[in-house]
Rosetta silent file (secondary structure, phi, psi, omega in degrees, C-alpha in Angstrom):
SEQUENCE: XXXXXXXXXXXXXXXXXXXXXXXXXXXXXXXXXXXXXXXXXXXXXXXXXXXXXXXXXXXXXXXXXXXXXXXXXXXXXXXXXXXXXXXXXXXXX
SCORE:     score description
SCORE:     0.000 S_00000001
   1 L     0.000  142.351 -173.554   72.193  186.583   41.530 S_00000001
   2 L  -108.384   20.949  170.961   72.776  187.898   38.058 S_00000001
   3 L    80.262   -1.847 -173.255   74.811  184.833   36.944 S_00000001
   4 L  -101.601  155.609 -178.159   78.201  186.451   36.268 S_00000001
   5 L  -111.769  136.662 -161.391   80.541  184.339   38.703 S_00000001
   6 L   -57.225  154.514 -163.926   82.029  185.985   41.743 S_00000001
   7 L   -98.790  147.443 -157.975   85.301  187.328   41.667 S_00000001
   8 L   -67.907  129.544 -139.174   88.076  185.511   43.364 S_00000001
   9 E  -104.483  135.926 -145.914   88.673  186.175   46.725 S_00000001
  10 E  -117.446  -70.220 -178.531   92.655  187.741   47.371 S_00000001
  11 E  -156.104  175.192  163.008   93.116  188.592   51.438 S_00000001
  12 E  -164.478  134.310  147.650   91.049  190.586   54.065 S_00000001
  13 E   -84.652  160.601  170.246   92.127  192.676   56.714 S_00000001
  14 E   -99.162  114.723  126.801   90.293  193.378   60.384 S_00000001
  15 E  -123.627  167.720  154.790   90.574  196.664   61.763 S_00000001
  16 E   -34.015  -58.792 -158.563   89.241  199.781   63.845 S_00000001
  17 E  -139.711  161.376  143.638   88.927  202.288   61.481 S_00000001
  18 E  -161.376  147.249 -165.571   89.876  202.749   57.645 S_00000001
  19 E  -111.287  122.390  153.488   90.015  206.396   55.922 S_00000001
  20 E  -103.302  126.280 -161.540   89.993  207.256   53.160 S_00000001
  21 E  -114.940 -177.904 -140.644   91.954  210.701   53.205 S_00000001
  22 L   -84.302  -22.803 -178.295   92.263  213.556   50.411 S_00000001
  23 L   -91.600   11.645  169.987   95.396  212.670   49.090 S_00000001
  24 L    71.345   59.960  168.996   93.855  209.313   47.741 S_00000001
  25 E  -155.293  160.980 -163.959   95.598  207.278   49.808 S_00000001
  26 E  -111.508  115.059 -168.437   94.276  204.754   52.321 S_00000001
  27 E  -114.644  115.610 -167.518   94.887  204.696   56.503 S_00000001
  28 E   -89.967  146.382  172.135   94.051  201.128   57.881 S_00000001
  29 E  -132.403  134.637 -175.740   93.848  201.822   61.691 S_00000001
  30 E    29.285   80.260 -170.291   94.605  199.599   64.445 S_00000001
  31 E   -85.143  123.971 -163.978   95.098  196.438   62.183 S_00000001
  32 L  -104.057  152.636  163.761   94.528  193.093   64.376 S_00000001
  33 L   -90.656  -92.558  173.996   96.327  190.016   63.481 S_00000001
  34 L  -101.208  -13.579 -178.653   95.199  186.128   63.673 S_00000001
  35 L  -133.114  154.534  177.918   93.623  187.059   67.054 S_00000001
  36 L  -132.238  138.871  173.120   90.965  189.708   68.182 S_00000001
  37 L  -109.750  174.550  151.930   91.096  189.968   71.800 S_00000001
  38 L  -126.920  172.329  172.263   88.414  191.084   73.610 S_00000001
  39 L   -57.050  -69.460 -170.529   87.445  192.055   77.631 S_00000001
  40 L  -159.872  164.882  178.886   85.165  189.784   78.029 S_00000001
  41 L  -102.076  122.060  -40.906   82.476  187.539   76.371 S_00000001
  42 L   -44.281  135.752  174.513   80.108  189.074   75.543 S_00000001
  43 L  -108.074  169.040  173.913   81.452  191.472   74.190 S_00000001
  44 L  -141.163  128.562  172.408   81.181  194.826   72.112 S_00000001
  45 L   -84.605  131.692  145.893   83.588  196.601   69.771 S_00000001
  46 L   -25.741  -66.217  150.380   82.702  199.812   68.831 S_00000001
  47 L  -146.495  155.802 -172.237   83.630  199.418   65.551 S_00000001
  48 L  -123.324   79.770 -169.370   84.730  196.874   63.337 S_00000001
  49 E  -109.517  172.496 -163.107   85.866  197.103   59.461 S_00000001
  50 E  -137.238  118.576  162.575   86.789  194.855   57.130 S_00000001
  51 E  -110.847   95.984 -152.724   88.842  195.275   53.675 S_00000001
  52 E   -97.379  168.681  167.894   88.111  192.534   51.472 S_00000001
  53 E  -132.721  119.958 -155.601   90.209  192.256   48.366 S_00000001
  54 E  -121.460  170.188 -142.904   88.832  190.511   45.513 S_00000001
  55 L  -142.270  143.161 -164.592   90.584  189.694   42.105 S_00000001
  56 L  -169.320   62.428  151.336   87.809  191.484   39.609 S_00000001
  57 L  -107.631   -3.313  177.484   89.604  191.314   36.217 S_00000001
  58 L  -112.343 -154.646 -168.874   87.084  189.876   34.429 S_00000001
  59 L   -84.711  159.875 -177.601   82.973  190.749   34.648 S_00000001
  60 L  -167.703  146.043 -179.914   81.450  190.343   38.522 S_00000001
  61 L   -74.963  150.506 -158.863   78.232  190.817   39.851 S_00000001
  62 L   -76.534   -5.126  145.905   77.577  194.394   41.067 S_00000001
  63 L   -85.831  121.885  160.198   76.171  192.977   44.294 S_00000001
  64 E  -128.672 -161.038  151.010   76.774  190.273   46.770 S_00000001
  65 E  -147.577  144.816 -162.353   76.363  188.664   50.324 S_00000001
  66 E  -119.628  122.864  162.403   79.005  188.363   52.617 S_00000001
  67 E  -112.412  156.541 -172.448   78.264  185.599   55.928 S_00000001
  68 E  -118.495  126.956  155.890   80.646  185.265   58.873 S_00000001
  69 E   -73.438   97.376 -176.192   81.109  182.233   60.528 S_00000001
  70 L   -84.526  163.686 -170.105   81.988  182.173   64.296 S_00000001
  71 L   -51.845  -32.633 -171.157   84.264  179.670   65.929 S_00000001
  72 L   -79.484 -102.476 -113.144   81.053  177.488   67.638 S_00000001
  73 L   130.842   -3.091  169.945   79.861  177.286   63.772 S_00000001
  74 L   -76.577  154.170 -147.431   76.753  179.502   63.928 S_00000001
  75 E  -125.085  135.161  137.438   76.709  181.564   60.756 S_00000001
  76 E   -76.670  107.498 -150.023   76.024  185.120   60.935 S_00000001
  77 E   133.986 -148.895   -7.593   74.453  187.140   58.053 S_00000001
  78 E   -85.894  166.669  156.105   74.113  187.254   55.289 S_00000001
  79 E  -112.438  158.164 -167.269   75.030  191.016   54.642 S_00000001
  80 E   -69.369  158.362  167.582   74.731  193.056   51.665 S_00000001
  81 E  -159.322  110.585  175.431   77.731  193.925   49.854 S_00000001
  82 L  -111.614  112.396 -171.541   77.959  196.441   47.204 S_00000001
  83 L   -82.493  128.842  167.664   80.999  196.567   45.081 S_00000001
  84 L   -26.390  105.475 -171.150   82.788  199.617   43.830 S_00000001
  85 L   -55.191  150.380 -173.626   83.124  200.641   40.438 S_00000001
  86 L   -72.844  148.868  141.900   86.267  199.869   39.102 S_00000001
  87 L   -55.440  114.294  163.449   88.711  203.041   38.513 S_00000001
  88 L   -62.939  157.610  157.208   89.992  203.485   34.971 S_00000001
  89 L  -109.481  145.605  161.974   93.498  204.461   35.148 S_00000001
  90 L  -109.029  156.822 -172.732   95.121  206.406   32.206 S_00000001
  91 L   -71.577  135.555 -172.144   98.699  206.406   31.826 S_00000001
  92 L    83.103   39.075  171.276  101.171  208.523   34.054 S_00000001
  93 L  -131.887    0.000    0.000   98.825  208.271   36.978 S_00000001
């Protein structure tokens, strides 16, 4: 941990896929709500993403670990998480 304190955590979606496509714009795919259903237990999803949103106006470490918690309470993880550099913007974009 490099001691700068983690930036504040906003929403996160669940979905199938997310894209980023050429026109700089972002396609969220098959977005699940409050429930994931599955076939059967166990089970396996192909894929699985996640789009956390984090409130990063101040300094944040460039690094993290993200663990998931399942419903019986066993903890899964941790995984790596490496955050994006921020985009400057310049004005009229």
């Amino acid at each position: 941990m490099t001691g700068k304190p983690l930036p504040r955590f906003k929403y996160g979606l669940v979905c199938d896929d997310i894209r980023e496509e050429k026109s700089n714009k972002t396609l969220i795919v098959g977005l699940y709500g409050s429930k994931i259903i599955v076939p059967g237990i166990p089970g396996i999803m192909p894929k699985l993403c996640f789009r956390l949103c984090f409130d990063a106006t101040g300094a944040y470490p460039e690094n993290f670990e993200l663990m998931l918690k399942r419903p019986d309470g066993k903890v899964e993880g941790p995984f790596p998480v490496k955050t994006p550099a921020l985009r400057t913007r310049t004005r009229g974009t």
